[in-house]
C-alpha positions, 0 to 999 in steps of 0.5 A, spaced: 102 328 499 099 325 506 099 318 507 096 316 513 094 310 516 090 308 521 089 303 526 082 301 531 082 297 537 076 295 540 077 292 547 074 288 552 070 290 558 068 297 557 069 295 549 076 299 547 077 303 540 084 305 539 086 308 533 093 308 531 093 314 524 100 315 520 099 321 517 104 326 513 102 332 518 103 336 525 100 334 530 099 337 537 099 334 544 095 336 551 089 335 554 082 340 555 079 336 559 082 330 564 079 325 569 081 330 575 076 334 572 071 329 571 063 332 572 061 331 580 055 325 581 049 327 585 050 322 591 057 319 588 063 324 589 067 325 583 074 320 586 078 322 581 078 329 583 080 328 590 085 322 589 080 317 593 080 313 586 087 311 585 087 306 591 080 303 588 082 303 582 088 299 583 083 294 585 079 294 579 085 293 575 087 286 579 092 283 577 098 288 575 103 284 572 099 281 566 095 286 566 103 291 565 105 285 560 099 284 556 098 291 556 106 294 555 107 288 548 100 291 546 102 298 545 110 297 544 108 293 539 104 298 535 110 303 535 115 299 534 112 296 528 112 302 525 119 304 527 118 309 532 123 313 537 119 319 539 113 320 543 108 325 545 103 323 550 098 328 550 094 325 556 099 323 560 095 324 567 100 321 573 105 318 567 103 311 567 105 309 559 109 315 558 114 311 565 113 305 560 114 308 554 121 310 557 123 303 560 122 301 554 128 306 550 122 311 546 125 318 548 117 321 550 114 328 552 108 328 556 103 333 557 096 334 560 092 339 562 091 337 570 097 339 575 094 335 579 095 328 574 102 332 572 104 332 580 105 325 580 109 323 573 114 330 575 115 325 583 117 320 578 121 323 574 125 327 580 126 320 583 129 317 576 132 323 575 139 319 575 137 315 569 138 318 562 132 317 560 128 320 565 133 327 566 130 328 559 124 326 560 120 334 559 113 334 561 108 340 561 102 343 562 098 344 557 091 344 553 089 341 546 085 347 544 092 351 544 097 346 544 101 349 539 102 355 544 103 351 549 109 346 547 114 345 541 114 340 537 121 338 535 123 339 527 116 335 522 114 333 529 113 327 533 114 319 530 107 317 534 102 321 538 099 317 543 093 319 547 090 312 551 086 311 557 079 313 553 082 320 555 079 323 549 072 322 551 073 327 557 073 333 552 065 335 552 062 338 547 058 345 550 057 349 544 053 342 541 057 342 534 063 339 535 068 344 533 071 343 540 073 336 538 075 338 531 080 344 534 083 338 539 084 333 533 086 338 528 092 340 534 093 333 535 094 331 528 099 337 527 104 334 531 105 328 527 111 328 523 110 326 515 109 318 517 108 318 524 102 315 527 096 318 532 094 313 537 088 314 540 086 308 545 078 310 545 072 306 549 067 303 543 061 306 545 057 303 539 056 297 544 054 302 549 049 307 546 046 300 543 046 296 549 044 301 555 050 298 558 058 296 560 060 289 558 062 285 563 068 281 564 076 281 564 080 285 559 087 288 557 086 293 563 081 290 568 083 283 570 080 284 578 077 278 582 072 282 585 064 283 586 063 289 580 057 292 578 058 297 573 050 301 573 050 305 565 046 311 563 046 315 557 044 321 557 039 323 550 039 331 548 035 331 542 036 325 540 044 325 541 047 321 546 051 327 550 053 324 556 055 316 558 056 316 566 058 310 569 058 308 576 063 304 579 061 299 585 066 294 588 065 289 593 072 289 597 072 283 602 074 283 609 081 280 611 079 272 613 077 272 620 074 279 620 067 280 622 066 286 618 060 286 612 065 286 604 066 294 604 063 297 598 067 302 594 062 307 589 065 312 583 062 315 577 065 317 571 062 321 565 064 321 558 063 325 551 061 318 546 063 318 540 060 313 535 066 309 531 064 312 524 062 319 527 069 319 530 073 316 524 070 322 520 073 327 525 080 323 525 079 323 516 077 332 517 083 332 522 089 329 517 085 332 511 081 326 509 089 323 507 089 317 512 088 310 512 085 307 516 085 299 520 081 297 525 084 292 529 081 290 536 086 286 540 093 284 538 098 282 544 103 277 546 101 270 549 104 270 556 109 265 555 107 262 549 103 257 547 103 250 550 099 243 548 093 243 552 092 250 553 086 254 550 085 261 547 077 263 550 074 270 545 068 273 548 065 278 544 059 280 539 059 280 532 057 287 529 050 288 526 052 289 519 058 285 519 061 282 513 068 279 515 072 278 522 077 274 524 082 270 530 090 270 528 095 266 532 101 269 530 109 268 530 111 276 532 106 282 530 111 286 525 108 288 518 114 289 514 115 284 513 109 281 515 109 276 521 108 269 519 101 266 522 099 260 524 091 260 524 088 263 520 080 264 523 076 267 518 069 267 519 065 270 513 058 273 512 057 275 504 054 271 500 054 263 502 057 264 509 063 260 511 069 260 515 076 260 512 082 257 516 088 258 512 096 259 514 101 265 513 109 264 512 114 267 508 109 273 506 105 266 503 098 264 504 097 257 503 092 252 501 084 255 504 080 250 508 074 252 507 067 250 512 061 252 509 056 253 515 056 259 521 055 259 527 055 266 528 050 271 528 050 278 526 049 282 532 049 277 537 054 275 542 059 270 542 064 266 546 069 261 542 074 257 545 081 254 540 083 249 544 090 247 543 092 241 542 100 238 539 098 237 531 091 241 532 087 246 534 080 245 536 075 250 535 069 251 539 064 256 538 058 257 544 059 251 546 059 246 540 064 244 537 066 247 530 072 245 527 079 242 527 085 245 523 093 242 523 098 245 525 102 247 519 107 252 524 110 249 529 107 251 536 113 254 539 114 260 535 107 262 536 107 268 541 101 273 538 094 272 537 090 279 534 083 280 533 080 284 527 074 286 523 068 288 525 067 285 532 067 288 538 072 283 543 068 284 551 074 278 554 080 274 552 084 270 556 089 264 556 087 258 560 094 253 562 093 245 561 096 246 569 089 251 570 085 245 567 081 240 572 081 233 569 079 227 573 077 220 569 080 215 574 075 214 580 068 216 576 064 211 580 056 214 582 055 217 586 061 222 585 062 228 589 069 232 588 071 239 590 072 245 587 079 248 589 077 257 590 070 256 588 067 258 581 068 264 578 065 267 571 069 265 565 070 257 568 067 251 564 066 245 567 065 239 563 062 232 565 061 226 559 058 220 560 053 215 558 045 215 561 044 208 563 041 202 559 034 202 564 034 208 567 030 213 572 033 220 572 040 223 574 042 229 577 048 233 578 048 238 584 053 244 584 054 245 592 056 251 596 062 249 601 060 245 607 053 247 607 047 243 605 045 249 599 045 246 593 046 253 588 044 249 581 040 242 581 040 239 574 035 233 574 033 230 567 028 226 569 029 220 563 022 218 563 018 223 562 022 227 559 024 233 563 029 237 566 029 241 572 033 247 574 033 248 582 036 250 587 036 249 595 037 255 599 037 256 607 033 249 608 028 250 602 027 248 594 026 255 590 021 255 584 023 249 579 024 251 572 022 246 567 021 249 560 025 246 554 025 246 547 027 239 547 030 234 551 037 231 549 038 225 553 036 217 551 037 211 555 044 208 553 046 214 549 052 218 550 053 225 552 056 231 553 055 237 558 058 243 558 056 249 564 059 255 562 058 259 570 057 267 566 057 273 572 049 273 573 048 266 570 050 258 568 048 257 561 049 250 559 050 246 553 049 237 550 052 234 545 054 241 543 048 245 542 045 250 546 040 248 552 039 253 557 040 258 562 039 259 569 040 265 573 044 265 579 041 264 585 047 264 589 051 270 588 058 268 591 060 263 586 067 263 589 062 259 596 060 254 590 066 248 591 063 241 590 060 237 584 056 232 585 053 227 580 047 222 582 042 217 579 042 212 573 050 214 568 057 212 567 061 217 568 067 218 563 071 224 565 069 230 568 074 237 566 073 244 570 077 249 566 
């Protein structure tokens, strides 16, 4: 009998799905085709294939230790917890998970199909060849049409199969019918041992076939500052998605000082897409239909644990025929047994739409508590905000405030948080109480503060006040450095009822924008603003409801470092976080 199980993780910016299958089976390694094979672009060069990426690439990904921290627990975590000693990296390019994965004790055989990719993981392997690990260390050639011709595998195989970096996605589909794919898999599959695992670390095109483009944003793999733009194409054949490429551009800013315009860096890269359905069918034929199968977009450590005052921000989308999905603060991620949960985010679409919080310990679910109102929608995009407090977590959705749930777990034992079900995860950070600007001492108007290092996309800045008891109309201006450019003006006129959107740029006002759906704002009444600075826009919320958006006007939003706030308020406090 084969028992499989099977794990999907759907990932931030370019929206990730892994697969991680246990099955009783074989499995085989290797790769057809690599991203040093990638497929010329027309005016772009294919940079992965002469090398001239890596630099770049190095730059797209930012910061490389919370991204190897983050990064390294999410996949650690996925194999230790099923007990895994040997690995088959059957897309290990230069060695970069397979290098992790020996660090980390796992006993790994790497293969791919480049020589080229392979160049650099056998360098690693001879500068570490004093280490046990890496004198041990096999690493080969070979091609996941053929791969049982091409390695061995040890005894009933492998304890895990590992193929990450959306390396699958390189295989095309000449021949029009899959079999190619169905031959790779079937390979892969037999070289999993009875009760091993696959993992298969595969972008979510759902979201892009649907879409037309990437999602922005920061994720587990991607955490650079820099300018980006990603320019998406699909290419249909017979009304079948065939080809996603995906062109690369990157504003890399000169050293302070320099003259120079910022150097902009372009690469394409092109895939085979896979619906997750459609794929899942293929891993079901690969291990016989004996498989269990569980998606789980996001799981990973917390850098340093959680602290009061420091919030979890989850960007994402709700799939269109959703029925559940759910957010877990966690005290570790094993599964046997299961890891003690803290908070239980569980929102529900069948029936009588509600979210459930609840807690885990020992096993146990404690009481449920229960709210019966939604503020997701199926097929529409999200951000949530849990704010962590010392006996509570606040929940924050788009903007709004949601709920509260007592602490039932002490704070100090929670290190984990996991997103799963039927929701695709564009963006997850952790912003510390000392990343947290709060002023409430000096709120005298006019107020102007500065914005240490600019905006940057994903902050909130949050203003609370009072309109005065007689007033006229207040403003509040975010400014560009030293400059008289104004990048959004916000005036809400309290007489007349209006609110106008402007900006003043190079010695002039732009076009107003003045349409409303309501006006939130009373004589002697109090009131919260949150504006959300998104990458090609503010959107901004009162008193907790969804007001408007304002496309940016200004595009280096790092030059935005002052707030200004005039006219008929009290101030009460103002935040940037």
């Amino acid at each position: 009998m084969v028992c499989a199980h099977a794990t999907l993780r759907s990932d931030f910016s370019a929206s990730q799905v892994q697969f991680n299958v246990s099955i009783k089976g074989r499995m085989v390694d290797s790769i057809y085709r690599t991203r040093s094979l990638g497929v010329a672009a027309v005016g772009l060069p294919d940079q992965y294939a002469d090398g001239k990426a890596a630099k770049v690439w190095q730059l797209y990904i930012g910061d490389t230790k919370s991204r190897t921290e983050e990064y390294r627990s999410w996949v650690v975590s996925l194999l230790k917890q099923q007990d895994c000693k040997t690995v088959l990296d059957v897309a290990c390019g230069t060695g970069v998970d397979s290098i992790m994965l020996l660090e980390e004790g796992f006993k790994v055989v790497s293969v791919d199909a480049s020589d080229k990719m392979l160049k650099h993981a056998l360098k690693e392997r001879w500068e570490r060849r004093k280490e046990p690990a890496f004198d041990n260390w096999i690493i080969e050639e070979a091609n996941w049409l053929m791969l049982s011709e091409d390695i061995q595998k040890p005894g009933d195989g492998f304890d895990a199969v590992i193929c990450l970096g959306n390396s699958f996605a390189h295989l095309p589909d000449f021949k029009g019918d899959q079999s190619d794919q169905k031959l790779a898999l079937q390979n892969i599959a037999s070289m999993v041992k009875p009760g091993g695992i696959l993992i298969i670390d595969h972008r979510n095109y759902d979201y892009i076939l649907e879409t037309g483009k990437a999602p922005p944003g920061k994720n587990i793999y991607y955490q650079s500052d820099l300018k980006q733009v990603i320019d998406t194409s699909v290419l249909w054949v017979n009304n079948r998605p065939t080809m996603v490429t995906l062109d690369y551009s990157l504003e890399i800013a000169q050293p302070e000082g320099s003259q120079k315009a910022p150097e902009t860096s372009k690469f394409r890269l092109s895939y085979y897409p896979h619906r997750l359905e459609s794929f899942k069918e293929l891993l079901k034929a690969a291990f016989f239909g004996k498989c269990k199968q569980k998606v789980i977009p996001f799981t990973g450590l917390i850098p340093g644990g959680l602290q009061p005052g420091e919030m979890v921000v989850v960007q994402g989308c709700v799939l269109n025929h959703a029925d559940r999905f759910q957010f877990d603060l966690t005290c570790g991620s094993s599964t046997k047994p299961r890891a003690d949960i803290a908070f239980h985010f569980n929102p529900r679409f069948r029936n009588s739409p509600c979210i459930v919080c609840n807690s885990l310990q020992q096993g146990s679910w404690g009481r449920e508590e229960i709210l019966d109102q939604m503020p997701f929608k199926q097929g529409a995009s999200f951000e949530t905000i849990i704010l962590v407090q010392e006996d509570v977590f606040k929940v924050a959705v788009n903007g709004a405030h949601v709920l509260e749930y007592q602490h039932r777990i002490p704070l100090h034992r929670v290190d984990t948080f996991s997103v799963s079900g039927k929701v695709q995860i564009q963006a997850i950070g952790y912003v510390p109480s000392s990343a947290i600007f709060s002023e409430s001492g000096d709120l005298s108007i006019p107020y102007r503060g500065s914005i240490l290092k600019g905006l940057s996309p994903g902050q909130h800045l949050t203003i609370k006040g009072h309109v005065s008891l007689f007033p006229h109309s207040f403003s509040i201006n975010l400014r560009c450095n030293e400059s008289k450019n104004i990048a959004l003006h916000f005036n809400a006129r309290i007489k007349s009822g209006t609110l106008i959107r402007n900006s003043f740029l190079s010695e002039s006002w732009g076009p107003e924008e003045m349409e409303l759906s309501y006006f939130p704002f009373t004589a002697g009444k109090y009131f919260e603003i949150i504006i959300l600075c998104q990458t090609h826009q503010f959107k901004i919320a009162v008193n907790g409801e969804h007001l408007l958006e304002y496309r940016h006007r200004v595009q280096d939003l790092s030059s935005i470092t002052q707030l200004e706030v005039l006219g008929d308020l009290d101030l009460q406090d103002i935040k940037l976080w």
